[in-house]
N, CA, C and O of each residue as an XYZ file, in Angstrom:
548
protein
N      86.267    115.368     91.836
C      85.976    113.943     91.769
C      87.109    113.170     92.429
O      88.243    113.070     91.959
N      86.682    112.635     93.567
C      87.696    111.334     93.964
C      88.223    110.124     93.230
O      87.616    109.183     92.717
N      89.588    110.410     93.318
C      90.473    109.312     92.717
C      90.533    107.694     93.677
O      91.025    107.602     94.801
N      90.022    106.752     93.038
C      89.504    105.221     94.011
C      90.372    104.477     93.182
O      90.327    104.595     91.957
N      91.066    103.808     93.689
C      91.557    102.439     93.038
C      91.651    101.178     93.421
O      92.428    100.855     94.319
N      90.955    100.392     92.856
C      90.781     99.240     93.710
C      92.017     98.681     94.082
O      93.086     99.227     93.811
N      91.933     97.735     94.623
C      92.959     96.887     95.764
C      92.649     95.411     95.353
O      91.490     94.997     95.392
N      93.854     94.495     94.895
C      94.180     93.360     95.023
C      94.756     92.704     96.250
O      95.154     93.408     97.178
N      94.819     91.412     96.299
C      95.516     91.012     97.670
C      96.952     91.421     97.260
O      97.498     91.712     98.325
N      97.746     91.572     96.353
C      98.708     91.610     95.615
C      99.546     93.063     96.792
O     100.396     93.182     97.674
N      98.475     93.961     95.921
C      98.753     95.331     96.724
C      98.812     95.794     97.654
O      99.395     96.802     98.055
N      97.719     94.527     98.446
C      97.534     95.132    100.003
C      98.662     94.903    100.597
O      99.095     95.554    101.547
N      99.500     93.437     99.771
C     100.705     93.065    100.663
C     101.901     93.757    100.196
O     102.949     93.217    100.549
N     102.011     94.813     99.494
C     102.907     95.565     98.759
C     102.446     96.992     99.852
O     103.398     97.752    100.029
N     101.751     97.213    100.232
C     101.256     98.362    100.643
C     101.639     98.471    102.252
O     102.113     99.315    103.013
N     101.125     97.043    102.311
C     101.204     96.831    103.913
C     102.935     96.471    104.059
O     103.489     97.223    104.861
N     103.681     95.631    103.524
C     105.204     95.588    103.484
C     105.506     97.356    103.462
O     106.089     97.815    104.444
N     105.136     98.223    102.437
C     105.605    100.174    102.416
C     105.508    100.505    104.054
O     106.293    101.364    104.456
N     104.532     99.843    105.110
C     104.034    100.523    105.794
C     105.070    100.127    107.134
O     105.640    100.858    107.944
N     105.047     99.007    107.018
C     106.100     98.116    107.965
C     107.512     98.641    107.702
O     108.374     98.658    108.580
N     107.654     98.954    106.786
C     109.678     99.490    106.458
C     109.866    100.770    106.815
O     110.831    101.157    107.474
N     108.311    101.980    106.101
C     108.559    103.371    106.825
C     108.772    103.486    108.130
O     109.527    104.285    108.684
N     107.854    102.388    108.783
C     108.070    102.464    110.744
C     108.959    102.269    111.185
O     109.369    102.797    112.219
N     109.805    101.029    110.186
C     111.204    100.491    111.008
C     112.271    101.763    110.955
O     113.215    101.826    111.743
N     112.017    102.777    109.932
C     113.034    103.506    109.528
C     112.542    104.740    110.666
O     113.204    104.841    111.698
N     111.714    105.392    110.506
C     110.858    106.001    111.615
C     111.609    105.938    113.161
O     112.351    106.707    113.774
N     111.115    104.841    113.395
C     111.488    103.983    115.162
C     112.979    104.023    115.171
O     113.459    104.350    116.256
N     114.124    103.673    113.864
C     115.226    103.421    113.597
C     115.722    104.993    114.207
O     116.217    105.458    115.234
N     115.314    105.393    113.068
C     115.829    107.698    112.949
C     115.052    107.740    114.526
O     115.573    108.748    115.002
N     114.381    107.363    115.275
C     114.039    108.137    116.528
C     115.010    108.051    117.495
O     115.378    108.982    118.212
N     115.481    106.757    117.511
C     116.444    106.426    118.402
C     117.733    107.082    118.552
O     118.224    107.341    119.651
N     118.305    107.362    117.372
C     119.411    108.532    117.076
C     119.233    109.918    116.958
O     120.151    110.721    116.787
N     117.884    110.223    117.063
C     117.529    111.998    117.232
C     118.147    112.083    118.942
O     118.291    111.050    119.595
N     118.407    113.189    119.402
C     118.944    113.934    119.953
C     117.584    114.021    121.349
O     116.404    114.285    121.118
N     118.083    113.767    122.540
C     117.518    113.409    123.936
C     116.562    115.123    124.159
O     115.822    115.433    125.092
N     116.873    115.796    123.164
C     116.581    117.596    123.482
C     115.573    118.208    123.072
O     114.906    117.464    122.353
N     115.062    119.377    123.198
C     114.297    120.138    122.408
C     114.492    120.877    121.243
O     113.788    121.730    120.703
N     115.915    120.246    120.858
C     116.825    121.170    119.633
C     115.857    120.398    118.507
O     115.831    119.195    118.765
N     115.145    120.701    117.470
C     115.344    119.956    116.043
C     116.290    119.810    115.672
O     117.260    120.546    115.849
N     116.226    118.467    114.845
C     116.965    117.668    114.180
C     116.808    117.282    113.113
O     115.736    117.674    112.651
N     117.699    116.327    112.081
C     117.632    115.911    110.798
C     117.290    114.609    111.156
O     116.610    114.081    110.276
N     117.559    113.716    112.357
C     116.763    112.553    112.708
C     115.310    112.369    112.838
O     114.637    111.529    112.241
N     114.875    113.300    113.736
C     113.788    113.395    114.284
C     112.501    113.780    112.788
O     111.354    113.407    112.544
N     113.510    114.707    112.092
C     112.487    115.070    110.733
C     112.131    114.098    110.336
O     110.971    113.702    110.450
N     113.245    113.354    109.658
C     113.211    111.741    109.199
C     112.378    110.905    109.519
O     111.567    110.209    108.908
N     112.773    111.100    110.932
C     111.447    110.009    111.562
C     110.044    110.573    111.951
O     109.323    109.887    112.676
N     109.729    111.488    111.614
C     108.670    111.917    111.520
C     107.870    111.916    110.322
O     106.664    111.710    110.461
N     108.356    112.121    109.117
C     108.588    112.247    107.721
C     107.745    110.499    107.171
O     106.751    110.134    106.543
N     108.801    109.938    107.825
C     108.598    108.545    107.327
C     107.404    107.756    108.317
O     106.715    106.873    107.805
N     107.282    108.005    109.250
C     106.016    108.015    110.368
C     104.467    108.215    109.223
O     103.490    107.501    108.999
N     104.842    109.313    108.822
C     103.466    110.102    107.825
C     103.661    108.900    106.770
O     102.648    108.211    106.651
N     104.596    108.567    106.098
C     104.582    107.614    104.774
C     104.030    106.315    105.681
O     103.092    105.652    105.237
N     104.420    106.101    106.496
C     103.934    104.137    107.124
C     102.458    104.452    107.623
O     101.720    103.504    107.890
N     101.983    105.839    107.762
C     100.615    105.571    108.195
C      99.917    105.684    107.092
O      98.875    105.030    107.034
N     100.220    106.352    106.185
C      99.570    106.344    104.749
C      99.119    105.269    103.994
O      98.003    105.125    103.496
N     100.583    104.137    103.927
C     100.602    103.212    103.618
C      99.793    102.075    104.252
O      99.192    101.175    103.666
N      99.906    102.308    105.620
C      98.604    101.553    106.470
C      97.430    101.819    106.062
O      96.730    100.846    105.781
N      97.065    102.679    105.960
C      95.600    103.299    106.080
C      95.025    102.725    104.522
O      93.851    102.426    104.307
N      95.929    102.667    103.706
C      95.691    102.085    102.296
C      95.503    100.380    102.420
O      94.444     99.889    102.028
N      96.589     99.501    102.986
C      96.038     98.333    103.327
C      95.082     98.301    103.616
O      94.343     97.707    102.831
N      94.450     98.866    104.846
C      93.488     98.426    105.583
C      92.295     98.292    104.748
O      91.669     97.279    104.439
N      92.030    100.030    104.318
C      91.173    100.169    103.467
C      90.958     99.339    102.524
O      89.798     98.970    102.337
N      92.126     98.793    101.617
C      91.629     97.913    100.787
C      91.640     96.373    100.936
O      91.180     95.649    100.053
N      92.211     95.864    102.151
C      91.633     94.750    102.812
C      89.617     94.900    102.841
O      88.691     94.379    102.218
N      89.780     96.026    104.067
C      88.104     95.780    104.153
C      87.568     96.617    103.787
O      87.081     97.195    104.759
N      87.270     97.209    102.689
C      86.769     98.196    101.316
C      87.128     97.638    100.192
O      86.124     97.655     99.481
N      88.390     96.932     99.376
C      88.393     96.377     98.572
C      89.119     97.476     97.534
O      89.426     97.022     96.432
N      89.391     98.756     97.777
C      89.236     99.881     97.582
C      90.767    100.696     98.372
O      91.290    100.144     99.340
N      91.376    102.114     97.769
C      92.082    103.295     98.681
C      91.624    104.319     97.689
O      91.095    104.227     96.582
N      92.025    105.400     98.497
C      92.072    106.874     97.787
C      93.377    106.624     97.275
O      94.279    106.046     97.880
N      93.436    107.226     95.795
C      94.722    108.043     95.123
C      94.366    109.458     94.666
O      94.655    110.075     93.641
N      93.780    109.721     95.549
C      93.464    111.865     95.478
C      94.877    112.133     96.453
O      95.522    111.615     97.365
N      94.856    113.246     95.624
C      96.065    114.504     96.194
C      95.381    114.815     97.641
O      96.154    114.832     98.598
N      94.272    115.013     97.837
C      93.859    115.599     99.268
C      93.948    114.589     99.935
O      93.909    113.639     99.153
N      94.061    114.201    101.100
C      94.378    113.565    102.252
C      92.842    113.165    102.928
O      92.553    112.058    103.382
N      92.111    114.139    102.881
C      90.936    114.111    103.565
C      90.165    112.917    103.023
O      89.317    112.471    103.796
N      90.310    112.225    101.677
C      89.386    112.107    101.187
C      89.942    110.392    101.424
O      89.208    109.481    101.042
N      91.188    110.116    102.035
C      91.445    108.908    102.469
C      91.264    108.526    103.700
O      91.163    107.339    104.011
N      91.172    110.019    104.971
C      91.159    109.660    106.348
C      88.782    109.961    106.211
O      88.040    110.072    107.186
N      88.391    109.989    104.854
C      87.259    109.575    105.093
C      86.952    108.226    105.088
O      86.435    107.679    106.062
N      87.299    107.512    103.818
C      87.566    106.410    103.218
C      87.952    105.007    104.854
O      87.436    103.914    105.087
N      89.005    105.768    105.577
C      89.607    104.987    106.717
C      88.460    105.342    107.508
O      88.379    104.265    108.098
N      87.636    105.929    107.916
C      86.747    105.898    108.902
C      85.335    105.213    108.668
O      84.545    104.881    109.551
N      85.171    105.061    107.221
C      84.271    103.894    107.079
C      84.540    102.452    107.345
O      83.611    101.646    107.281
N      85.655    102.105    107.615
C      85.877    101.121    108.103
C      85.471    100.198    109.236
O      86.169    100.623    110.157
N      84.971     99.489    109.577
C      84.890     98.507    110.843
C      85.841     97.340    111.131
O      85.739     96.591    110.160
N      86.638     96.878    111.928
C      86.042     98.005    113.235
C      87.093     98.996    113.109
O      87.895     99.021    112.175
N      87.061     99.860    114.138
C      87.775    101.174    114.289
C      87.998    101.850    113.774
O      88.832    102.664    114.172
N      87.286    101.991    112.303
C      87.231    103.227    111.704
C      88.101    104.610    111.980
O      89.211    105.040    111.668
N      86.602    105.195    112.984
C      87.107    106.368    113.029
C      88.063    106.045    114.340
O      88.579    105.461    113.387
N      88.440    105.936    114.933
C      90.052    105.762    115.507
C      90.758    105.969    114.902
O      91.455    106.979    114.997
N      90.887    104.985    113.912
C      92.497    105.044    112.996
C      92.337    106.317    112.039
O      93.407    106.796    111.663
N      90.890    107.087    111.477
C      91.058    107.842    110.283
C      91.478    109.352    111.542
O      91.970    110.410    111.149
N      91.182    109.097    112.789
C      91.762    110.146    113.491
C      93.440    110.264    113.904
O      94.015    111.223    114.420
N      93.983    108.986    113.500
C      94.916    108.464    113.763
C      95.643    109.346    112.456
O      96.720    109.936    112.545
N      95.025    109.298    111.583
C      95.782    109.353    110.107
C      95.831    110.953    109.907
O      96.729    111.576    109.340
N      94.474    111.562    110.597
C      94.202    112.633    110.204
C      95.358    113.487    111.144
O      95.795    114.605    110.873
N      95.649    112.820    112.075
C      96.983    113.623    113.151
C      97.995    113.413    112.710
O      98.732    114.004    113.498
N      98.734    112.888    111.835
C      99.765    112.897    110.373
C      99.703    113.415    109.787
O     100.780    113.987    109.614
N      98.680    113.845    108.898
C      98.190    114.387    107.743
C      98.454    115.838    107.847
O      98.858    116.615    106.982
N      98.114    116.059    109.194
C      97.775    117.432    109.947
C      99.305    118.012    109.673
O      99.578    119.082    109.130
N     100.342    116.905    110.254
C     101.727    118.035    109.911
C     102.403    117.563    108.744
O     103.552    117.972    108.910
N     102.363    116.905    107.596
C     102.973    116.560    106.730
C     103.426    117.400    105.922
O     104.238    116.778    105.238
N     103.373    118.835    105.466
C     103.676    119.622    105.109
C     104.805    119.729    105.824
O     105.863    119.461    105.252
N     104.818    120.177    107.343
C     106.172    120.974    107.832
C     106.750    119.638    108.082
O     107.804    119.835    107.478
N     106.867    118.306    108.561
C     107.412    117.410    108.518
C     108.502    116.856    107.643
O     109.655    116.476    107.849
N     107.249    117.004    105.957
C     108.120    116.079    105.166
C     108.773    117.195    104.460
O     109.617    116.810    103.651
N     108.580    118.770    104.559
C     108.951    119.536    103.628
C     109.443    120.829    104.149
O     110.105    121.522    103.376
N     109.152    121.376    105.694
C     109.132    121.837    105.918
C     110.713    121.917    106.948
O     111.315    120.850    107.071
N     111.324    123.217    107.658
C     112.262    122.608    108.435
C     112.287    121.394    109.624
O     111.461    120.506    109.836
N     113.674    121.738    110.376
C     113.803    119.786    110.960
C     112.513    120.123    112.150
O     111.743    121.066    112.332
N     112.767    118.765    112.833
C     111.166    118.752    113.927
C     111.816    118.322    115.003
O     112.918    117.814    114.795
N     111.292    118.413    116.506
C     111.997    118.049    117.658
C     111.847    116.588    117.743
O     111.155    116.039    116.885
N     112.312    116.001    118.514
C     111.968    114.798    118.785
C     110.634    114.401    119.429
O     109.907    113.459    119.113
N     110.469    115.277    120.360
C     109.055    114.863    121.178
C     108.016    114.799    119.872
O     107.339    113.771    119.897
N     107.689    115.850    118.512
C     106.924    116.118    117.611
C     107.013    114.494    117.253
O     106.089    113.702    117.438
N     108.075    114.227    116.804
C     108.788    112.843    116.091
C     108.421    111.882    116.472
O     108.263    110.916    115.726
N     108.145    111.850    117.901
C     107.203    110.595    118.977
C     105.952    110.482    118.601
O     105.388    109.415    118.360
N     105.403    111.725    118.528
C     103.934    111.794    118.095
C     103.663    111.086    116.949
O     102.720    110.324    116.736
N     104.701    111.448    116.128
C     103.772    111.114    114.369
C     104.499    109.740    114.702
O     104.112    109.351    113.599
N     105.133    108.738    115.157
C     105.489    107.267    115.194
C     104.806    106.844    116.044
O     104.687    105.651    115.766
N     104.021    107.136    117.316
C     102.939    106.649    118.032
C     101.511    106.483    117.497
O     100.677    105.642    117.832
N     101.393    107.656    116.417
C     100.184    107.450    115.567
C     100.331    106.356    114.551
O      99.522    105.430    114.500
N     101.597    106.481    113.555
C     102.320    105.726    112.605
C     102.138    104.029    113.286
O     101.602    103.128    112.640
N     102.628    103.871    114.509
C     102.597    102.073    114.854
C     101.226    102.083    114.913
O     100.588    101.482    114.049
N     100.531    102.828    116.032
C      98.887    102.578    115.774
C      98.181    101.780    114.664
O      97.605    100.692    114.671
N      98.447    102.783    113.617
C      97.931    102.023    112.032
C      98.434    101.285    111.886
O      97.650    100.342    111.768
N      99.722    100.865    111.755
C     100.456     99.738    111.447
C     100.201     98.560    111.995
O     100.119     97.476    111.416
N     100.033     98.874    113.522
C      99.779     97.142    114.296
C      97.611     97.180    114.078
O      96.829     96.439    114.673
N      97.408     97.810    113.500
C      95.928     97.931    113.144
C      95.770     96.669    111.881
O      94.944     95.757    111.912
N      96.760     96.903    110.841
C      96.645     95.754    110.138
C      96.368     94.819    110.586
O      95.339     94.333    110.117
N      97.019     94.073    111.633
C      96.870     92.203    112.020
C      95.077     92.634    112.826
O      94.903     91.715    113.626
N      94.347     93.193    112.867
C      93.160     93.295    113.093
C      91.990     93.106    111.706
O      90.823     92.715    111.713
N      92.620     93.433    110.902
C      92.075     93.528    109.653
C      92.549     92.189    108.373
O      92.312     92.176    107.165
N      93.432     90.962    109.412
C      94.007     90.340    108.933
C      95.108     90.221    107.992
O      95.202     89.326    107.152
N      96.088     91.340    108.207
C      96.741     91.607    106.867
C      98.325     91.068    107.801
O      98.667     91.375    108.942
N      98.923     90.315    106.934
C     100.159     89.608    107.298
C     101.302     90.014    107.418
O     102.203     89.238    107.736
């Protein structure tokens, strides 16, 4: 059984502020990872926190225009939730689902290169600048 919890404006702007600070920190740690193919403790970071600001996006949005987020342990059952959305749905729940995909070795796993680190913060702003589409401030 899926875990739903509704969404206040309260939260969305608590949710959507989580989502905006993981990126800054994200974009912040990218800039100081290492020009190389070596992993790093930057690049993890900012990859790490990339996965938390798209999460946190994907929860605004959703409960901007659903009213609604997932609080299930599975992931899937929020990058479904994000693809019912209009507009761009499924964009962004593909967006989320390419986070989701490495969050294990990211947030838990050893460090990540930088190029990896680009990826999950190119997906990460995606969602993020997706908010002001969905009107969220």
């Amino acid at each position: 059984m899926s875990r739903i919890l509704p969404m206040d404006p309260t939260s969305i702007t608590q949710r959507a502020g989580t989502a905006r600070e993981h990126l800054q920190v994200a974009e912040e740690r990218l800039e100081y990872s290492a020009l190389t193919a070596i992993p790093s403790a930057e690049a993890q970071v900012a990859a790490s926190n990339a996965i938390s600001a798209g999460i946190a996006a994907s929860d605004a949005i959703c409960g901007k225009a659903l009213g609604e987020r997932s609080n299930e342990s599975d992931h899937r059952v929020a990058v479904a939730l994000l693809a019912s959305v209009h507009p761009g749905g499924a964009e962004l729940s593909s967006r989320l689902a390419r986070l989701l995909a490495d969050k294990s070795q990211h947030q838990y796993g050893g460090y990540v290169t930088r190029k990896r680190a680009e990826k999950a913060v190119k997906h990460a702003k995606i969602l993020v600048d997706a908010m002001q589409v969905f009107g969220i401030a």
